[in-house]
N, C-alpha and C positions, 0 to 999 in steps of 0.2 A: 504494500500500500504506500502510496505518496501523500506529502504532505497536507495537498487537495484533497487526496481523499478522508483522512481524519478531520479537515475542517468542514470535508460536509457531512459526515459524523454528528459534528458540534454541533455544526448549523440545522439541522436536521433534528436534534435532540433536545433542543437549547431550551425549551419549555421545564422538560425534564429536569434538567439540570438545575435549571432557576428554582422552580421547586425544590428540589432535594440541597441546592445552596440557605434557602429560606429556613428551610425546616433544621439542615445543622446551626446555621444563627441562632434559630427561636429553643433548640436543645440547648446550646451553649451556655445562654443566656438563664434558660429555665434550671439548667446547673449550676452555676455559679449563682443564683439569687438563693438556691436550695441548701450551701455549703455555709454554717456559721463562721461568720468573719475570726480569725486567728491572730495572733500579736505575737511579735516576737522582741525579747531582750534579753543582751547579750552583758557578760563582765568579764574583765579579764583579768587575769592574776600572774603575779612575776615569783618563779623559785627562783631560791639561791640557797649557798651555803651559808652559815657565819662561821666566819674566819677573821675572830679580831686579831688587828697585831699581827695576822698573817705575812709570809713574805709572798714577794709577788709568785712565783714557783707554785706557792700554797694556792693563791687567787686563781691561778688558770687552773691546776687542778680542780677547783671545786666548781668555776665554771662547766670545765668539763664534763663533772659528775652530774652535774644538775641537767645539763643539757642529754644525758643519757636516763633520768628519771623520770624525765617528764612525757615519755612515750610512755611508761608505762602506769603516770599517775592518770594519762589522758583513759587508759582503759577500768581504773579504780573508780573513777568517778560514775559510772551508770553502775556501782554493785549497790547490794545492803547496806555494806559501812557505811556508804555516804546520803543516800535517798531515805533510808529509812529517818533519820533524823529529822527532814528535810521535813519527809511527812507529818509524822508528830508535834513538829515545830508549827508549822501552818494550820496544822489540822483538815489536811486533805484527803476529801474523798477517794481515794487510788491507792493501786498497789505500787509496789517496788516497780511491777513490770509496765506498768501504765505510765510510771513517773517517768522509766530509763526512755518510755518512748517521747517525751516529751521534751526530754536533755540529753544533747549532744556534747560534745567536749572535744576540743580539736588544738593541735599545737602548729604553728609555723615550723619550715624546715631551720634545723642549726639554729634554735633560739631556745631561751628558758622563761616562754610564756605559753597560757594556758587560756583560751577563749571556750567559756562558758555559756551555751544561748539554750535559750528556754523558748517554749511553746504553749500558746495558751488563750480562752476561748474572751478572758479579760485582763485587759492591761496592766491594772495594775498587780493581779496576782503574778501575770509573766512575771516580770522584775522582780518580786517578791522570791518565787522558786529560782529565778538566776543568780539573788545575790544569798539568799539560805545557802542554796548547793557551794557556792563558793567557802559559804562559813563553814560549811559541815564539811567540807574536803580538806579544808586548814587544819582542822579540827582532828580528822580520821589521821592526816600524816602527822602532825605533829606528836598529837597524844599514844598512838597504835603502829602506824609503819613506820615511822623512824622516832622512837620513842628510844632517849638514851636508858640506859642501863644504871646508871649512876645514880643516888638515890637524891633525887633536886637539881637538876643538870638538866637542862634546857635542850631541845630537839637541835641535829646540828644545818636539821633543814626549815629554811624561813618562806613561807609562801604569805606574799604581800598584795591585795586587792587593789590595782592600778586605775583602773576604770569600772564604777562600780554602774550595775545597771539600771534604767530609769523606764519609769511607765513610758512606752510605745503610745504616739497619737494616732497612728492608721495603720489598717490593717496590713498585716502582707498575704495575706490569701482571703477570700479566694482572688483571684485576677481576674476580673470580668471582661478587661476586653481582650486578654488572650483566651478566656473559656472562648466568648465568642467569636473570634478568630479562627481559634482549633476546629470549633463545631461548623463554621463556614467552611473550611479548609474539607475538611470531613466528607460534608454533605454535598461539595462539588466534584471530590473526588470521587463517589458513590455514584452521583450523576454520570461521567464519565466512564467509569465501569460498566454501568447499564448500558450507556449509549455506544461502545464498545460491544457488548455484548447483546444487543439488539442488531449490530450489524454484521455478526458472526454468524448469528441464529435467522437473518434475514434471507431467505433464497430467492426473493421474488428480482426480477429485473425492474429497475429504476432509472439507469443513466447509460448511456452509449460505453460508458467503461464496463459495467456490468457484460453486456455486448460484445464487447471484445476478448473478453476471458472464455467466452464457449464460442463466436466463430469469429474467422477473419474475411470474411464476406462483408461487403460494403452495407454502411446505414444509408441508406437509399431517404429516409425523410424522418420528421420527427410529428407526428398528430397531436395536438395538447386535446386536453380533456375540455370535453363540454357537455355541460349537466342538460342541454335540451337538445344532445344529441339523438333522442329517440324520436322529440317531437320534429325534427327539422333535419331528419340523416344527409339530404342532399345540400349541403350547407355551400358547395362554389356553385349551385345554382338558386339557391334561396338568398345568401348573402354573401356575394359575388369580393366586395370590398373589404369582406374580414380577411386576420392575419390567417385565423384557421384557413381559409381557402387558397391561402397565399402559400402555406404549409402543403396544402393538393397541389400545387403548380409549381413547387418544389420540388416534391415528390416527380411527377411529371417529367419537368425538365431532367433532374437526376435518372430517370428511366430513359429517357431518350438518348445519354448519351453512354447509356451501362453496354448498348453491345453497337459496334461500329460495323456489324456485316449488312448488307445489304438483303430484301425481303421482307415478307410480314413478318410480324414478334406474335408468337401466341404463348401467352403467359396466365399461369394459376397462381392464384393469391387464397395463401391456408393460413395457419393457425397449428399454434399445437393442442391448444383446447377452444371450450366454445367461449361465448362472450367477449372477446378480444376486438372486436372493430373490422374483422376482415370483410364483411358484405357492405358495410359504408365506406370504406376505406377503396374496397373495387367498383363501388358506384362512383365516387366522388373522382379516382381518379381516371375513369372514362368521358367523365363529362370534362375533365379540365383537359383530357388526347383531344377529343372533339372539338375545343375551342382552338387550337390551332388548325383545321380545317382537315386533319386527315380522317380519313376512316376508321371508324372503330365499331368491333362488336364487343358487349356485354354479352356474355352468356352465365347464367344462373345454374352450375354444375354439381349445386346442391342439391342431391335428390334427397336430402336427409329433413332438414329442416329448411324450405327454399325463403329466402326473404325480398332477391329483387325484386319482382314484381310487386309485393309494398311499398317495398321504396320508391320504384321509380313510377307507382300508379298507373299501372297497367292490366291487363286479363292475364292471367297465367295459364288461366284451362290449358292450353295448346301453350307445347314448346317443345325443352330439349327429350324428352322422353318420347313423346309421339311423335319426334323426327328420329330419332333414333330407331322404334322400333316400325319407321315405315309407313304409318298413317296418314302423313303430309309434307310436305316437301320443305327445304329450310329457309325457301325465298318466303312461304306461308308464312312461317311461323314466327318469323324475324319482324321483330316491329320498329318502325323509327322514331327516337326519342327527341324532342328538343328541335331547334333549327337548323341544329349543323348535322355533321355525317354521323350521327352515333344510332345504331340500331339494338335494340336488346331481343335476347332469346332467352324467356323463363323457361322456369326447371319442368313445367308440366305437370300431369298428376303424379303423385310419389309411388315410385315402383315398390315392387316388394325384394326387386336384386339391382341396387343399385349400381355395385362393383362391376358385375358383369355388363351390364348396359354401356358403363362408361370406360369400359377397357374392350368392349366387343370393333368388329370390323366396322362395324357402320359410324360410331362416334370417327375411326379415322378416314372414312371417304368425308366423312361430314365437314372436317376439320381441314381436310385438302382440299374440299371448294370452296372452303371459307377464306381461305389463306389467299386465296387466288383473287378475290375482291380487296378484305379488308388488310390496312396498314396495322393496326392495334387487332388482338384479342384476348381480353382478359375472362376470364374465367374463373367464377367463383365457387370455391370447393370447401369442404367441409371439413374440420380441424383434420390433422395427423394423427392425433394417437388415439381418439376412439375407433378412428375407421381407415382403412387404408385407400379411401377412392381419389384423395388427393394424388396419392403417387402413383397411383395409376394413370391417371389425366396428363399429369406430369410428365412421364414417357413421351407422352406423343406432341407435346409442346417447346416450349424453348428451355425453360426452365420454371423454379415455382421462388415467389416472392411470399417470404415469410413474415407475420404480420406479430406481433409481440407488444401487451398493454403492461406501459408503466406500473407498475405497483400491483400487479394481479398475474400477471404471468409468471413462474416457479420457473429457475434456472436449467432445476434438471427434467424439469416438463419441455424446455424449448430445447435443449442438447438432445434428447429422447427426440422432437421430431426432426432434428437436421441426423439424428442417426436413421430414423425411418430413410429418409432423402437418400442417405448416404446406400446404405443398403439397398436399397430398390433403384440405384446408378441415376436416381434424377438428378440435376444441373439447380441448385440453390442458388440464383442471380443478386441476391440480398434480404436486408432486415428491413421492415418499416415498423417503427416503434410507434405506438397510440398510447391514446389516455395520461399521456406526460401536464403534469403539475404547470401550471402559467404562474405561481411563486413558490417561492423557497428552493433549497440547493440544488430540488431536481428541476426546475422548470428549465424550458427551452425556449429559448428568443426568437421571435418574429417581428422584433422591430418595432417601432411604433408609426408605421406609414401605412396608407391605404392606395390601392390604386386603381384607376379610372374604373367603367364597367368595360368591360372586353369587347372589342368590336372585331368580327367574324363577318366574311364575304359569304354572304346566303347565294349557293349555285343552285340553278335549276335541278328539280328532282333530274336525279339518272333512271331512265328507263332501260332494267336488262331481262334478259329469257332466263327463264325458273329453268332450263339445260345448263345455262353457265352456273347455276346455284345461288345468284344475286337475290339479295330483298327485294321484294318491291313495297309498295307504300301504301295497299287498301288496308293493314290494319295500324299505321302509324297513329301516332299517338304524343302530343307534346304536354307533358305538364306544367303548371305556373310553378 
């Protein structure tokens, strides 16, 4: 993954993330109000030896010694000998083990002092058990661990209270704007895991990269999503001047220059499942072949669930089935849509063997007279992986154009039908990606321009012989 792609992670998630940033603040926040405020005060105490009258020889010796006792009077001070007193003296709620946690005792390196800090839920008792503890540890060496032997002879070790402790005016814990920091910290890092982990666990195709990790076949166009795409599916002939249809003529142009040999193009437009866009998407982009003036047939090769004839409001009774199995001829059945050269052929009434109809000999004589009129033929076929009549169509065409909706199509649903493709030797000519987001990380740009309404040279109808297999025009048909 690149850079780009964890920002559109972020970007993509970022709700999430604000949320779960919100909620570590308002934790943080609700923790630190929750923790009784603590006070700390400290004392410090200076050993030494006495050494009166000493010579100097004598003074650094006892330096020395001092400076080796005081590691180990730092670990005396959290016992019995010295807390218990401490206790008694105050008359404090706690044990020994309660008090040791409440006093520290710590030395600097190479010196012969002693920092005494205490812990405690009011100030002024802190200071109270900081400067007892100090008394009661003077107390413990002088009187007990270095207690001479001599009967009236004075300790030859002197611990002196340098800085003695004083009530604390604020608190040192809790820290409220590091709780709330941490718990921010926290709750965005949590956000980013999920949103991480939302796009590990995502398989649906979103963005032309997606696209490129399962094939290297051209994205032939991008379709964005539009919520009255059911009530208005012919959208470059309803609204001529949207970006959506500007996206069909996109599309379009990119088809026109996908294969450079000369001859008609007979082309199937599938899906790997249903709902995907591919019957609007093979409407829309016959009507935008048509507006540059060449010839184009729609044919509705959906014997499964047929939808052209809906869209493009016409009779279906009569079409590809009952030219198929012989009943009428395809100049009959073929109707012309609109003003310019586009003719459509619905699917007919629905077989009960659709594979075999549309892989039989007659779909390819049908398909060779067709070729012989029209520049365009598109051909709308029925997902890939419930049924296999797309790849069979495919055969006999140029290749098949694969239709894939932003946010609803599964990775390994669209890899599954370019392996159908792959398998059955048909020719994949590209992706057209639908239903793509008009904001946020995944949308796709169309610009913010409009342009003109399309102006098309309307020729005289063509009159040809139902021998050549041409349409003629007694069941044409144009809708608003």
């Amino acid at each position: 993954m690149e850079l780009r792609d964890y920002l559109r992670i972020l970007h993509r998630n970022w709700i999430i993330m604000l949320v779960l940033l919100l909620i570590g603040v308002l934790a943080g926040a609700a923790y630190a109000l929750a923790q009784p405020p603590r006070y700390v005060a400290s004392t410090q105490l200076y050993v030494s030896v006495r050494s009166e009258g000493a010579a100097t020889g004598d003074l650094v010796q006892g330096t020395t010694f001092a400076r080796q006792m005081v590691t180990t009077y730092v670990d005396v001070i959290g016992t019995e000998l010295v807390l218990q007193p401490v206790i008694d003296e105050l008359g404090l709620d706690t044990t020994v083990t309660g008090l040791a946690s409440q006093v520290t005792a710590t030395t600097p390196l190479n010196t012969v002092t002693i920092n005494i800090t205490a812990t405690d839920t009011d100030p002024e008792r802190t200071a109270q058990i900081a400067n007892q503890t100090a008394i009661s540890f003077a107390a413990a060496v002088q009187n007990t661990l270095e207690k001479p032997t001599a009967e009236g002879a004075t300790s030859p070790v002197s611990i002196t209270v340098t800085d003695p402790a004083t009530a604390p005016t604020a608190p040192s814990s809790p820290n409220v704007p590091l709780l709330i920091l941490l718990g921010g910290l926290l709750g965005l890092g949590a956000g980013a895991a999920i949103a991480v982990l939302r796009q590990i666990l995502d398989v649906r195709i979103h963005t032309l990269h997606d696209l490129e990790q399962i094939t290297d076949r051209p994205m032939l166009g991008g379709i964005a999503f539009d919520p009255e795409a059911q009530k208005r599916p012919l959208i470059v002939h309803a609204d001529p001047r949207s970006p959506r249809s500007e996206s069909f003529r996109t599309l379009r142009t990119n088809l026109q220059f996908l294969r450079v040999d000369s001859g008609p193009r007979a082309m199937v437009v599938s899906s790997s499942g249903p709902g995907e866009g591919k019957s609007t998407t093979t409407a829309n982009l016959a009507i935008a072949l048509a507006e540059t003036g060449v010839r184009v047939a729609l044919i509705d090769g959906d014997l499964r669930l047929p939808r052209i004839a809906d869209y493009m409001g016409i009779e279906g009774g009569v079409g590809l089935t009952t030219v198929l199995i012989g009943r009428v001829d395809v100049a009959d059945a073929l109707q012309k849509w609109g003003p310019n050269q586009l003719y459509v052929l619905p699917s007919g009434p629905v077989p009960p063997n659709p594979s075999e109809l549309l892989g039989s000999s007659a779909m390819d004589q049908m398909l060779s007279s067709m070729t012989e009129y029209f520049d365009y033929i598109l051909i709308d076929a029925p997902p890939l992986l419930p049924v296999t009549d797309a790849a069979v169509i495919g055969k006999k065409t140029s290749g098949v154009i694969l239709v894939a909706a932003s946010g609803k199509t599964k990775k390994q649903e669209l890899a599954g039908a370019i392996r159908t493709l792959e398998t059955a030797g048909v020719a994949m000519l590209g992706t057209v990606v639908t239903m793509l987001p008009t904001k946020g990380p995944d949308s796709y740009g169309y610009g913010a321009y409009t342009y003109g309404a399309t102006t098309t040279i309307e020729q005289d109808p063509v009159q040809l012989k139902r021998s050549d297999a041409r349409p003629r025009r007694g069941r044409a048909k144009a809708t608003a």
